[in-house]
MIBATOR-614418 format. One record per residue: residue in three letters; x, y, z of N, C-alpha, C in turn. Coordinates in steps of 0.2 Angstrom, whole numbers, padded with zeros to 4 digits, always signed. Layout:
AlaXYZXYZXYZ;...
***
This chain:
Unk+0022-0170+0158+0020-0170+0151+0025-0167+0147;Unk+0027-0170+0142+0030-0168+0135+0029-0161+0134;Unk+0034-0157+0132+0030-0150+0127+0028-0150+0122;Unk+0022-0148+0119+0023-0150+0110+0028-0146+0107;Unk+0027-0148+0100+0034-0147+0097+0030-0139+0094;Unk+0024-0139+0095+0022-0131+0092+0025-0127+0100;Unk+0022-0128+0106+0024-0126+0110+0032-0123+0111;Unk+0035-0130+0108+0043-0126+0108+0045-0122+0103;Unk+0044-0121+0096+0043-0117+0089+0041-0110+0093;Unk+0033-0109+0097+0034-0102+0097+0037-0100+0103;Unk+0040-0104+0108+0045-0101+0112+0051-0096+0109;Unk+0052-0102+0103+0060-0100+0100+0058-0094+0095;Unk+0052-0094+0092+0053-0088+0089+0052-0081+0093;Unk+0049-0083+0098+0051-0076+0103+0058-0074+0104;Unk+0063-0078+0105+0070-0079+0107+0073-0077+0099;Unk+0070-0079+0095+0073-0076+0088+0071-0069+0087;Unk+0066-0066+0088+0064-0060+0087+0070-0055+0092;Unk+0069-0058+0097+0075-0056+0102+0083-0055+0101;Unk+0083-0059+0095+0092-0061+0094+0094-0066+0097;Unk+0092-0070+0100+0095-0077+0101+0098-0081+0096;Unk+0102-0085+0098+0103-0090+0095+0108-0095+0097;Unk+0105-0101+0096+0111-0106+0099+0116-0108+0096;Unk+0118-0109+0088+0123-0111+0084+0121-0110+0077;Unk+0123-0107+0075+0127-0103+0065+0120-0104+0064;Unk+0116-0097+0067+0111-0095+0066+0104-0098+0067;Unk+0104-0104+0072+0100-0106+0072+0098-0107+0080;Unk+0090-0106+0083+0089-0113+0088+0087-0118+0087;Unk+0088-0121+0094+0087-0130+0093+0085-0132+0101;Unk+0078-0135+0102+0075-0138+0111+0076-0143+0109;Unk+0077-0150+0115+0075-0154+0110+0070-0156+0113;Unk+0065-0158+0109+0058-0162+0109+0056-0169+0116;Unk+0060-0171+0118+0059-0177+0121+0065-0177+0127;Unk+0064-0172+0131+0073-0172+0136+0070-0177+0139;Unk+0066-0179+0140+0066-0186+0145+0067-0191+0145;Unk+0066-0193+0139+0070-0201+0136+0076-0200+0133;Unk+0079-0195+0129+0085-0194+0128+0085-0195+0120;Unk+0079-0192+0117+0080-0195+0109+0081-0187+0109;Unk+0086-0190+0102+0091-0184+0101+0086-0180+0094;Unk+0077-0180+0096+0075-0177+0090+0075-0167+0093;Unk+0077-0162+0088+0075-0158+0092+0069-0152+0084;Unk+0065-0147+0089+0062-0143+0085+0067-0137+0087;Unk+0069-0135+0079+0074-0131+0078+0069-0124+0074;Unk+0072-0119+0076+0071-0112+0071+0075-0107+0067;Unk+0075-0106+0061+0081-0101+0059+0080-0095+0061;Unk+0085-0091+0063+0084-0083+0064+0084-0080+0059;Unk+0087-0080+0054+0084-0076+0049+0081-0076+0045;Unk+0077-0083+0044+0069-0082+0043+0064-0086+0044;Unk+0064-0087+0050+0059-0088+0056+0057-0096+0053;Unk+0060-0099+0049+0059-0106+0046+0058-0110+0051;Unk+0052-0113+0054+0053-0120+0058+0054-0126+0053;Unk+0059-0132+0060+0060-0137+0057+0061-0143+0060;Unk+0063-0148+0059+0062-0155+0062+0069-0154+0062;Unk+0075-0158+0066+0081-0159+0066+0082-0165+0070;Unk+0084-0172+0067+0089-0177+0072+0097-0177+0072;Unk+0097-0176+0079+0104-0177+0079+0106-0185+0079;Unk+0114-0185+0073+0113-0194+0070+0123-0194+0071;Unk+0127-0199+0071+0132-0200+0069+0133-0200+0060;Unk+0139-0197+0057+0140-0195+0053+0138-0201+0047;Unk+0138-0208+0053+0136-0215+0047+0130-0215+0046;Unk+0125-0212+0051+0119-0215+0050+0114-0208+0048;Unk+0117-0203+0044+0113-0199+0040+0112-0202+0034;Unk+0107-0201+0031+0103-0204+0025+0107-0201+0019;Unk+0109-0205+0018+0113-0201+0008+0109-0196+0006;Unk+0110-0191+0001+0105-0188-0003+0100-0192-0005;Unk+0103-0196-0010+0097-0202-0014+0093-0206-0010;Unk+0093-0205-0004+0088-0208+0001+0082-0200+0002;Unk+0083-0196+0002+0078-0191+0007+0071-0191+0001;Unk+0067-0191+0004+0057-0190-0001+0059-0184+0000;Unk+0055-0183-0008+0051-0174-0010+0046-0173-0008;Unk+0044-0170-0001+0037-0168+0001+0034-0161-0002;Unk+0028-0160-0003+0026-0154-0005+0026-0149+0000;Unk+0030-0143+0000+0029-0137+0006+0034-0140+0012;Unk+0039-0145+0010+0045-0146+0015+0050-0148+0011;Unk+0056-0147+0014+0063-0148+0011+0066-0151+0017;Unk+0069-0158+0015+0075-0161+0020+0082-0157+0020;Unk+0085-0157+0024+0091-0154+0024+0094-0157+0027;Unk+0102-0156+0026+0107-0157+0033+0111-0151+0038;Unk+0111-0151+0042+0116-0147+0044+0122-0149+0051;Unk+0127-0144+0051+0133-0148+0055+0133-0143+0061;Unk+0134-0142+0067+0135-0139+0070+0139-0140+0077;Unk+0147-0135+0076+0154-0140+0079+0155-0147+0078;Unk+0155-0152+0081+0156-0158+0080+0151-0164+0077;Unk+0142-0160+0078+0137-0166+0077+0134-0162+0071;Unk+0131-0167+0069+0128-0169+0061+0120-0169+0064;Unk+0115-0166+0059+0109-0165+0059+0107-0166+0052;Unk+0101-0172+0054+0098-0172+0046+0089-0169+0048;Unk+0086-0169+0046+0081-0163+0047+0077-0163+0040;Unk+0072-0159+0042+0064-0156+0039+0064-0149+0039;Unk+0064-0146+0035+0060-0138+0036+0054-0135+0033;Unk+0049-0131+0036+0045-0129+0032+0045-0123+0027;Unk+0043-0123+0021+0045-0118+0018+0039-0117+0013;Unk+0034-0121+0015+0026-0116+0014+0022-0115+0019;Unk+0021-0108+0021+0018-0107+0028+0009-0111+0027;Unk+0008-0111+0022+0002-0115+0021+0001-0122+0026;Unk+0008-0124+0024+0006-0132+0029+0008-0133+0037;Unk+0009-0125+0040+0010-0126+0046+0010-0129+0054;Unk+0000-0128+0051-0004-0134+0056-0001-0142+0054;Unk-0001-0143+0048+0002-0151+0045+0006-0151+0047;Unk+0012-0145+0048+0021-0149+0050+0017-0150+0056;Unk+0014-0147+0061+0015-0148+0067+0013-0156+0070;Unk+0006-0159+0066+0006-0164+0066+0012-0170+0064;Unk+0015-0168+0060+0021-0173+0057+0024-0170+0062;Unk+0028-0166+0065+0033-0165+0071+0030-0171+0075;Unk+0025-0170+0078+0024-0174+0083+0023-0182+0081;Unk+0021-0184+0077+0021-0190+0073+0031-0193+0073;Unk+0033-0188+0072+0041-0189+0070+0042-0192+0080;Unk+0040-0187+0081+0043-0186+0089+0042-0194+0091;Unk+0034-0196+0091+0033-0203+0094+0036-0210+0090;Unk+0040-0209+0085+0041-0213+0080+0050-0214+0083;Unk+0052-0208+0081+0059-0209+0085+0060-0211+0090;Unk+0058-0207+0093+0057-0211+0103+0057-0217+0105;Unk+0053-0221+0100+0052-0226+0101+0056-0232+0096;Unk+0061-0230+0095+0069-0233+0091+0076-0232+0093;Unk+0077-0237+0095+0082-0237+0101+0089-0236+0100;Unk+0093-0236+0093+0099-0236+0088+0099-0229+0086;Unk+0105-0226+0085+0106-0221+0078+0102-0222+0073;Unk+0105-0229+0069+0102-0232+0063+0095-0233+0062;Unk+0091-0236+0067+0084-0236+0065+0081-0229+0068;Unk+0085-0226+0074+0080-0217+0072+0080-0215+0066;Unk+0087-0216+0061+0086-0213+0055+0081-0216+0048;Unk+0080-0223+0052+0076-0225+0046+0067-0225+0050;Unk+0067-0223+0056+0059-0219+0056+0058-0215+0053;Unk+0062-0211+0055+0063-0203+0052+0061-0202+0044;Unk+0066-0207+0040+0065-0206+0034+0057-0211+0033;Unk+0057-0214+0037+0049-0221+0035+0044-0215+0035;Unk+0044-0211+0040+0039-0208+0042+0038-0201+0035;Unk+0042-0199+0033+0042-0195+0027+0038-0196+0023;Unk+0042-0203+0021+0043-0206+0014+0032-0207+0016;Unk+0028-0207+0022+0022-0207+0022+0017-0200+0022;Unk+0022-0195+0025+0021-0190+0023+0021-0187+0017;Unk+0023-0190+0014+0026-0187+0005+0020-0187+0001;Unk+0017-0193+0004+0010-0197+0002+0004-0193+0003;Unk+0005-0192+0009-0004-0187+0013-0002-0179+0008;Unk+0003-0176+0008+0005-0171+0006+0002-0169+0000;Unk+0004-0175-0003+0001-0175-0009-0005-0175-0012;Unk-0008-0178-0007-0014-0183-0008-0021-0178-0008;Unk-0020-0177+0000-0026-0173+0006-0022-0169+0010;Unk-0019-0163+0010-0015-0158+0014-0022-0154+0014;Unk-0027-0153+0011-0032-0150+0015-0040-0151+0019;Unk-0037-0158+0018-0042-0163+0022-0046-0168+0019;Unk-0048-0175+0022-0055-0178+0017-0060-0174+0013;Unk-0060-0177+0006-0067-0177+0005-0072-0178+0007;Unk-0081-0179+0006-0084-0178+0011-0085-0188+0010;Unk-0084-0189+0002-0084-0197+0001-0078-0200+0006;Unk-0073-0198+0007-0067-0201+0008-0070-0201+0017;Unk-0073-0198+0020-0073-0196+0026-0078-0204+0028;Unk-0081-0202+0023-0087-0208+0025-0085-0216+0024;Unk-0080-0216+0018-0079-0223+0018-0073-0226+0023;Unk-0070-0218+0027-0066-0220+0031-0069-0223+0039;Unk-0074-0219+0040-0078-0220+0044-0081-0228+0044;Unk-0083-0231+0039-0085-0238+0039-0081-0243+0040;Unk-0074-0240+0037-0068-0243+0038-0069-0246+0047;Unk-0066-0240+0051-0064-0239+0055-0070-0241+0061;Unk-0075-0241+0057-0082-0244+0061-0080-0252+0062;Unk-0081-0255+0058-0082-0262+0055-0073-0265+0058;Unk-0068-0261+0059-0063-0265+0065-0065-0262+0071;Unk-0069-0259+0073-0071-0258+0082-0076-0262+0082;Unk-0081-0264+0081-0088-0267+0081-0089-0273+0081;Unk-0083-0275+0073-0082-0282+0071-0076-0285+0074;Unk-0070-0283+0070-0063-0287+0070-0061-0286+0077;Unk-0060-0280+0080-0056-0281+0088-0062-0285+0091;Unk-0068-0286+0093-0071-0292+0099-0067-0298+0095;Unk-0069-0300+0088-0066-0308+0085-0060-0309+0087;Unk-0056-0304+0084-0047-0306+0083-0043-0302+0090;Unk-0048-0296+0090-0044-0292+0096-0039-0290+0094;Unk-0036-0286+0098-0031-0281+0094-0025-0280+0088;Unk-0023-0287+0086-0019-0289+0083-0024-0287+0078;Unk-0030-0286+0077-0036-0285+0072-0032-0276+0065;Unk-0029-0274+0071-0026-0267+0067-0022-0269+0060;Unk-0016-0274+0064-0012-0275+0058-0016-0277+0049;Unk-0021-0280+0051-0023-0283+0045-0027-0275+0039;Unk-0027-0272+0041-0032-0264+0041-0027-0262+0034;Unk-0029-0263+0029-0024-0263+0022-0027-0258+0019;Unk-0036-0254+0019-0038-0250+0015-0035-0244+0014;Unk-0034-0242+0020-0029-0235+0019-0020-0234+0012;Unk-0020-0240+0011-0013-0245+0007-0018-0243-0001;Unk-0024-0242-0003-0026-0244-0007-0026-0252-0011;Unk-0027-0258-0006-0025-0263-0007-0035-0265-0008;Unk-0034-0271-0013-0039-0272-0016-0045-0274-0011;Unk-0043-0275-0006-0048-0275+0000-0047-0272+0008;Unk-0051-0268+0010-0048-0266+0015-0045-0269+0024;Unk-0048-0275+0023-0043-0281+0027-0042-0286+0026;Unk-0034-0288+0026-0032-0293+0020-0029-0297+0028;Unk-0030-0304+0028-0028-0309+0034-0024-0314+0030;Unk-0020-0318+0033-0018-0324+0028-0024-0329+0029;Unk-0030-0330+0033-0033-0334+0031-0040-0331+0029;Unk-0042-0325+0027-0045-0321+0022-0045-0315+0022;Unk-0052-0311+0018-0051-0304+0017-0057-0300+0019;Unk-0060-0294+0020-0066-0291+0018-0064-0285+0016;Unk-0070-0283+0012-0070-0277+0007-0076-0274+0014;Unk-0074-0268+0015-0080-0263+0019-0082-0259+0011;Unk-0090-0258+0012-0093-0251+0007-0097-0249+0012;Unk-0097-0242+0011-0102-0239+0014-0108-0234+0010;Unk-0115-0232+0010-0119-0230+0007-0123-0223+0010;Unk-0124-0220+0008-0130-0218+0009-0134-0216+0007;Unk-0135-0220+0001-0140-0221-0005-0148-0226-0001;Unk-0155-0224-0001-0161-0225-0001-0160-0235-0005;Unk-0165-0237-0003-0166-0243-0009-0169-0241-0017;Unk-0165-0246-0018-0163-0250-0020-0154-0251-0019;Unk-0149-0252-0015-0143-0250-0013-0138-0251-0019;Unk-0135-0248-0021-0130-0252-0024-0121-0250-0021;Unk-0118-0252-0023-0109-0251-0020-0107-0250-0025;Unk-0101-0246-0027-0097-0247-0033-0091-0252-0030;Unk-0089-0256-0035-0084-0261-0035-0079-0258-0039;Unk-0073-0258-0034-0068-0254-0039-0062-0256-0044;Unk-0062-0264-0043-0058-0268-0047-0060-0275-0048;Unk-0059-0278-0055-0061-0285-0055-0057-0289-0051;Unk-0052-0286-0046-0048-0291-0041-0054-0291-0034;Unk-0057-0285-0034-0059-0282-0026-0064-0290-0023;Unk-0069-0292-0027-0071-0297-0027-0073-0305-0029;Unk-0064-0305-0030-0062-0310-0031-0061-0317-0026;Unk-0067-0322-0028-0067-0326-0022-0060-0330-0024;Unk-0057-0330-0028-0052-0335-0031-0044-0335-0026;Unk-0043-0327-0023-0039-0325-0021-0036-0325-0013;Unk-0043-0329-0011-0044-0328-0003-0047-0336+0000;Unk-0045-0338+0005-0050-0345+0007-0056-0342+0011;Unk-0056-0334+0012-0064-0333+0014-0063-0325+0011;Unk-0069-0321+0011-0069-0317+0005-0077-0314+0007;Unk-0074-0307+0013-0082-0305+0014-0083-0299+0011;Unk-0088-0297+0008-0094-0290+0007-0095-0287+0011;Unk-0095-0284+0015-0099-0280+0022-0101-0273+0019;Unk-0108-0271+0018-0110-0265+0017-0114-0263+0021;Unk-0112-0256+0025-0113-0251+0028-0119-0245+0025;Unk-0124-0246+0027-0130-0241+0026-0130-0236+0032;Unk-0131-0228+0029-0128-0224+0033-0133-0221+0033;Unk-0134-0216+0037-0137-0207+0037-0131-0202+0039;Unk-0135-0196+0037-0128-0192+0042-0133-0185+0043;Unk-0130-0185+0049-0135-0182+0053-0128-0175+0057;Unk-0130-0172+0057-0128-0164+0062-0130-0165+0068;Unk-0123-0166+0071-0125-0164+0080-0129-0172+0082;Unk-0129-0177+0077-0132-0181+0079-0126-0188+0077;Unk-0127-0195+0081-0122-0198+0079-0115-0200+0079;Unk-0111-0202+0076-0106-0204+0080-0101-0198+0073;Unk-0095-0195+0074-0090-0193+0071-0085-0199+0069;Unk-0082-0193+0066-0075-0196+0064-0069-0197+0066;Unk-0070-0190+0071-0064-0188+0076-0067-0194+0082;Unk-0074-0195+0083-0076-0197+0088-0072-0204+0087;Unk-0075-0207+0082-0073-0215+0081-0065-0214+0080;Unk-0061-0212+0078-0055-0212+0079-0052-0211+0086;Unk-0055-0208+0090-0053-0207+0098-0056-0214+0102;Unk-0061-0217+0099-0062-0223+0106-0056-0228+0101;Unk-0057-0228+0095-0052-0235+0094-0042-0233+0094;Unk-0042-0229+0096-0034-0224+0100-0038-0227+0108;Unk-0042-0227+0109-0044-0229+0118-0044-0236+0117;Unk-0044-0240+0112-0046-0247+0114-0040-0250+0112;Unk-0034-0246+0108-0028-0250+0108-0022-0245+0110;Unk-0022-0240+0116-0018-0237+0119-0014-0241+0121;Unk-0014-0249+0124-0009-0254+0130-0007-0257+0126;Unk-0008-0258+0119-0004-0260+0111+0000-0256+0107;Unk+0006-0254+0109+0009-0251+0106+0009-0252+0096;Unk+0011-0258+0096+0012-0261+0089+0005-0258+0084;Unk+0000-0259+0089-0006-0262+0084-0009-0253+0085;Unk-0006-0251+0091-0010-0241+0091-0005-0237+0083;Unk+0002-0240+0084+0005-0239+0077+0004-0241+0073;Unk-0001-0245+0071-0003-0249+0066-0009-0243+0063;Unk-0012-0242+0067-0018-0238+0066-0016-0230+0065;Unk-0012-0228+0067-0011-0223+0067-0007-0222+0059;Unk-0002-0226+0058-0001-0226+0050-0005-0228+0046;Unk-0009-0230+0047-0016-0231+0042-0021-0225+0042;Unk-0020-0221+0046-0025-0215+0046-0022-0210+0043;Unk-0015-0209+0042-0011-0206+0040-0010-0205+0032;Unk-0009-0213+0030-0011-0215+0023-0017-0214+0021;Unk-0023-0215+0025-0030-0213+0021-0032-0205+0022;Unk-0025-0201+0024-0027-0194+0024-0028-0191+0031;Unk-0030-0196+0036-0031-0190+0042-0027-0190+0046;Unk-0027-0184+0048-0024-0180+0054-0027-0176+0057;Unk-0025-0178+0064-0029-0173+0069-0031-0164+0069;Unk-0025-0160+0065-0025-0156+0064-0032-0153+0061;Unk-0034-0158+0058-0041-0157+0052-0048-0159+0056;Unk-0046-0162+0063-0052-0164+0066-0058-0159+0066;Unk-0057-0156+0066-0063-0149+0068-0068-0148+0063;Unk-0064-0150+0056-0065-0149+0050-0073-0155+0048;Unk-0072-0160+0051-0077-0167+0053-0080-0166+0059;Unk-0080-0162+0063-0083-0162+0069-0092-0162+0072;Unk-0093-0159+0064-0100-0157+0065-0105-0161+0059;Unk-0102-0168+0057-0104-0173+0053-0104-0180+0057;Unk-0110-0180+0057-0111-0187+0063-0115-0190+0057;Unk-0113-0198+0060-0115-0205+0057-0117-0209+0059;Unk-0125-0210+0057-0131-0216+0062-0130-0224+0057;Unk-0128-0227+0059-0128-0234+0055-0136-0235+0057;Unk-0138-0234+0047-0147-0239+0045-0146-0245+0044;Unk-0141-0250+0043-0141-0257+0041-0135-0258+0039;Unk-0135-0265+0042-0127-0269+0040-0128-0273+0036;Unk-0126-0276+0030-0127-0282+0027-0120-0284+0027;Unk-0119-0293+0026-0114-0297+0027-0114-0300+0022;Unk-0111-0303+0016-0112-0305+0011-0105-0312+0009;Unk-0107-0317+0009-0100-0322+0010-0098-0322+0002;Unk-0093-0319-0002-0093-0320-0009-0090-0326-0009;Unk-0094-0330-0016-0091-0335-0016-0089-0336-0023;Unk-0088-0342-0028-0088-0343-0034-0093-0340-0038;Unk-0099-0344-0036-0106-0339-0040-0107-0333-0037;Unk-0105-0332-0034-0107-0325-0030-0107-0319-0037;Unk-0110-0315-0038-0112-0309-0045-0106-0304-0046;Unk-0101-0306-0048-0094-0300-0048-0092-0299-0055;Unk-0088-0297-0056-0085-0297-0063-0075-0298-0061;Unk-0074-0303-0062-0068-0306-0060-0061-0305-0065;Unk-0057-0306-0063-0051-0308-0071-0052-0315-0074;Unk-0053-0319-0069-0054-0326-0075-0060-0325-0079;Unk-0065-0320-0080-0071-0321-0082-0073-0316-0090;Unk-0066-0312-0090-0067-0304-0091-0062-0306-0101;Unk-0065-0305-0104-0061-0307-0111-0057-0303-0113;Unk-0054-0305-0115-0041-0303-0115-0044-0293-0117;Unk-0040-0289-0115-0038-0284-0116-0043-0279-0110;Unk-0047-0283-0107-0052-0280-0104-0051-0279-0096;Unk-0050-0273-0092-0045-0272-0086-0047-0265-0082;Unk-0045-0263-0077-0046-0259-0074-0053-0257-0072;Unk-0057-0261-0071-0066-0260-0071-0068-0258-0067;Unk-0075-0254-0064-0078-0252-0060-0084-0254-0061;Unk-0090-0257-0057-0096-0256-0061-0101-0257-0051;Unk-0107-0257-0054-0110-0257-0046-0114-0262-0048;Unk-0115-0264-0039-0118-0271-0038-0124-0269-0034;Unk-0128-0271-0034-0134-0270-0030-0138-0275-0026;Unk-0136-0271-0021-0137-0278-0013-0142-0282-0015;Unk-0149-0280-0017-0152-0285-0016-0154-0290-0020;Unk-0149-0291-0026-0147-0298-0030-0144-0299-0027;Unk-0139-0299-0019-0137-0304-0018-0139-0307-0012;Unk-0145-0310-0012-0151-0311-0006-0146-0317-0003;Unk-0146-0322-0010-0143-0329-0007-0136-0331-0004;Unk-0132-0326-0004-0125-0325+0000-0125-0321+0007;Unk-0131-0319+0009-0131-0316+0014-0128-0318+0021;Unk-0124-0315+0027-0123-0320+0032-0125-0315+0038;Unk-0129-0321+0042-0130-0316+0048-0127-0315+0053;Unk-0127-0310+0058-0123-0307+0062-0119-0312+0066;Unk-0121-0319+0067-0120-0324+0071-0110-0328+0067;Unk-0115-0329+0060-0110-0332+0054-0106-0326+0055;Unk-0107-0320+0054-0099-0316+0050-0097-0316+0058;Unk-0098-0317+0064-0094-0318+0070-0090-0324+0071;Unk-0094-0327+0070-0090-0337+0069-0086-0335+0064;Unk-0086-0331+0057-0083-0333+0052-0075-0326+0054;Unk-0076-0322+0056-0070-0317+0055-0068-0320+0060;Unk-0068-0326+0067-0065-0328+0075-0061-0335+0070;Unk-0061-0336+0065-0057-0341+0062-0049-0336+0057;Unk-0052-0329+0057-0048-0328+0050-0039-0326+0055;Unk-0034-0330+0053-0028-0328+0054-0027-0322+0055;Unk-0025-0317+0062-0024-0312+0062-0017-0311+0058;Unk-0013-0314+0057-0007-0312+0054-0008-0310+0044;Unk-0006-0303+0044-0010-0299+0037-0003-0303+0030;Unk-0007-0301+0025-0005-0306+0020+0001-0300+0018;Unk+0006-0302+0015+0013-0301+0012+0011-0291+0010;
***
């Protein structure tokens, strides 16, 4: 098995304490001697800084004007004897559980790029997404964010992977903030989840999210919830069988994991959800169509834009589809995700 990269971090800081050092005051393991990626976790001796470091050819270090500003890390480069290092350091102890997760995120992402030139554009790809969670949720979901991640994430194990099967991942756009959270070229569905009593309603969060105009099929799925302590499914739980049901999919396990990334999670925060379980009370299936009850841009008079307003399930009796229909209807939609 791999070392983790925190495992090598407190090695070397033992070995700093000590006065070690392997070159102009720094050490350096690398992360992966097994496949031979030149990623290594590095530590400064004089002030105990951990860091991410690839070793790269002098052409395939990123300009300055390519490196992202993360909050609580700084890119660097360094040179030492004849090879060039471009690299991460941490320089707020605050995010130290978070670097470790990004290390190891870095680690799987390199490794599995077979060039100089594309290690170097993981490396930055991967930033340029951590730049994003950094800023976003460095101290974990909210408890709304938690739950409509969970519906998400429900509604592709339950639904999409039997229909489409695991090419079902690429099409998972919620986390992108895109106007629906699965976007296919042959249509879309918006997931909402509640856990509001009856009379149900959902907030709709744009006159595009409902737009049948956009999509040649165009579903609603609302998710009624409880939540329950010590009772029901997690978050960490439901993120662990759908990592078990696309472990033999490389593409599509990377699919999912960059999406969780983007809607804020990481494992490091697992714990933090642990103790919040989720009983699905009712699925509702809704085909929107032209009549369907929305508030759209063709319908919406000039200057009027960015809307929000709530929809309440049970006006929408006569588009309802039953668990039969939204199977027949998602085993047609093109797994290939739209532009």
């Amino acid at each position: 098995m791999p070392t983790a990269m925190n495992d090598l971090w407190t090695a070397m800081d033992s070995d700093a304490a000590a006065g070690k050092s392997d070159a102009a005051g720094w050490l350096l393991r690398l992360a992966r001697p097994e496949v031979g990626c030149p990623l290594f976790a590095a530590v400064e001796i004089a002030s105990h800084r951990r860091a991410v470091l690839l070793r790269l050819p002098v052409a395939s270090v990123p300009a300055r004007r390519q490196w992202p500003s993360c909050k609580g890390l700084d890119p660097l480069t360094l040179k030492f004897g004849v090879d060039e290092y471009f690299g991460v350091v941490l320089k707020d102890e605050r995010f130290r559980d978070v670097f470790s997760s990004l290390a190891e995120d870095l680690v799987r992402r390199v490794s599995e790029a077979a060039t100089p030139a594309e290690q170097s554009s993981a490396f930055l790809g991967q930033l340029a997404r951590w730049q994003k969670f950094l800023t976003i949720s460095p101290e974990g979901l909210s408890d709304e964010a938690q739950r409509g991640l969970w519906g998400e994430l429900y509604f592709l194990r339950e639904h999409l992977l039997p229909a489409l099967g695991p090419s079902a991942a690429i099409g998972w756009k919620g986390a992108e903030q895109a106007h629906q959270d699965f976007q296919f070229d042959g249509g879309a569905v918006e997931v909402k989840t509640t856990i509001s009593k009856q009379p149900q309603v959902v907030r709709i969060s744009s006159e595009r999210q409902l737009d049948s105009h956009l999509w040649p099929i165009l579903i609603l799925h609302v998710v009624a919830l409880d939540i329950r302590e010590g009772i029901g499914e997690t978050l960490p739980g439901l993120v662990a069988s759908l990592r078990s049901a696309l472990k033999a999919d490389v593409t599509y396990r990377e699919a999912l994991e960059d999406g969780l990334l983007q809607a804020g999670y990481v494992d490091v925060h697992a714990a933090r959800y642990a103790d919040r379980g989720y009983v699905v009370r009712s699925e509702t299936s809704l085909h929107v169509t032209d009549a369907f009850p929305a508030l759209t841009e063709g319908i919406l008079p000039p200057g009027v834009c960015d809307i929000t307003y709530g929809l309440a399930i049970a006006a929408c009796a006569a588009f309802m589809m039953s668990s039969s229909e939204l199977k027949d209807t998602l085993s047609v939609i093109n797994c290939a995700p739209q532009p």
